[in-house]
N, C-alpha and C positions, 0 to 999 in steps of 0.2 A: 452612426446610422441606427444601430440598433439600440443605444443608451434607454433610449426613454422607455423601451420594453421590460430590459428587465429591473426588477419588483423583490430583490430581496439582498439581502446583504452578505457579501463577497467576503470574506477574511484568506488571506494567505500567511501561513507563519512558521516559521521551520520549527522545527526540535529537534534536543539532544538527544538521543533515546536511551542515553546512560540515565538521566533524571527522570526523577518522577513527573507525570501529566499535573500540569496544573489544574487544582480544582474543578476551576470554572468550564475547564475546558472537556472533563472526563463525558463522554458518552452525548456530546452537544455537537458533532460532525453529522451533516446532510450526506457528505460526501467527501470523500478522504482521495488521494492522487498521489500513489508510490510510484517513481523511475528509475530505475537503475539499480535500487538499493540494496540487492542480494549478492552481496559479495565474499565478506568475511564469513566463517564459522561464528565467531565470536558477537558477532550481529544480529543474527538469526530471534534468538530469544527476546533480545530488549525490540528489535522491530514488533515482531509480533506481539509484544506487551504494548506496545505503544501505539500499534491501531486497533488492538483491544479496548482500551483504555477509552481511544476517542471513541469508538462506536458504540451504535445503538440498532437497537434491533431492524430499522429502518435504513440505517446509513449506505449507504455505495462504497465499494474501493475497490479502483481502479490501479490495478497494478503494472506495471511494463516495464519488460528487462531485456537487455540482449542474451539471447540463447547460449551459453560459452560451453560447451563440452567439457574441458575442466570445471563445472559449476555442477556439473549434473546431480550429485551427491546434495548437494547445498540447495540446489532448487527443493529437491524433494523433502530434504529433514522440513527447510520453510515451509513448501506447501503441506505438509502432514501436520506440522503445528498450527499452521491459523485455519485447516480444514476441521481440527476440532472445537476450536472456540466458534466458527463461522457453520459449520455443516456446511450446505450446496455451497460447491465455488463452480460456477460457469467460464469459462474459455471464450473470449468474445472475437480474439482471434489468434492465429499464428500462422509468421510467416517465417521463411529461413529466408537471409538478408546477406548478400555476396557484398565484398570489397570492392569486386569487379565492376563498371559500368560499364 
């Protein structure tokens, strides 16, 4: 329905984040889409090297994780490290999310 609107080119493509960004790719993201991905201690660094890497002073990144209490520590070393390469990180939402229906 809505194809023929949009007007630019889509790439989706995972990465390692133990390797290095490929060339082509350093600093060429419009818009970058992290889920889930703050888990390990041992993660924290190479993620944030790695949407460093794609962005640009323009880029978006859109992050979302489930809240875990035992994470709490790990959310913040992350958010402390990419709030210095990024400055302003805005909060677009938060909810707390029951098991329960």
């Amino acid at each position: 329905m809505n194809k023929e609107k949009i007007r630019s080119d889509i790439r989706v493509q995972g990465l390692d984040w133990m390797e290095e960004v490929p060339n082509d790719m350093i600093g060429s993201m419009d818009v970058i889409l992290v889920s889930d991905c703050i888990y390990y201690p041992e993660s924290v660094d190479p993620l944030v090297n790695v949407i460093s890497n794609l962005s640009n002073t323009s880029t978006k990144v859109y992050l979302s994780y489930e809240r875990r209490e035992d994470k709490l520590d790990l959310y913040k070393q992350f958010f402390d490290k990419i709030s210095s390469n990024f400055g302003a990180l805005k909060k677009l939402f938060d909810r707390e999310c029951s098991s329960k229906n």
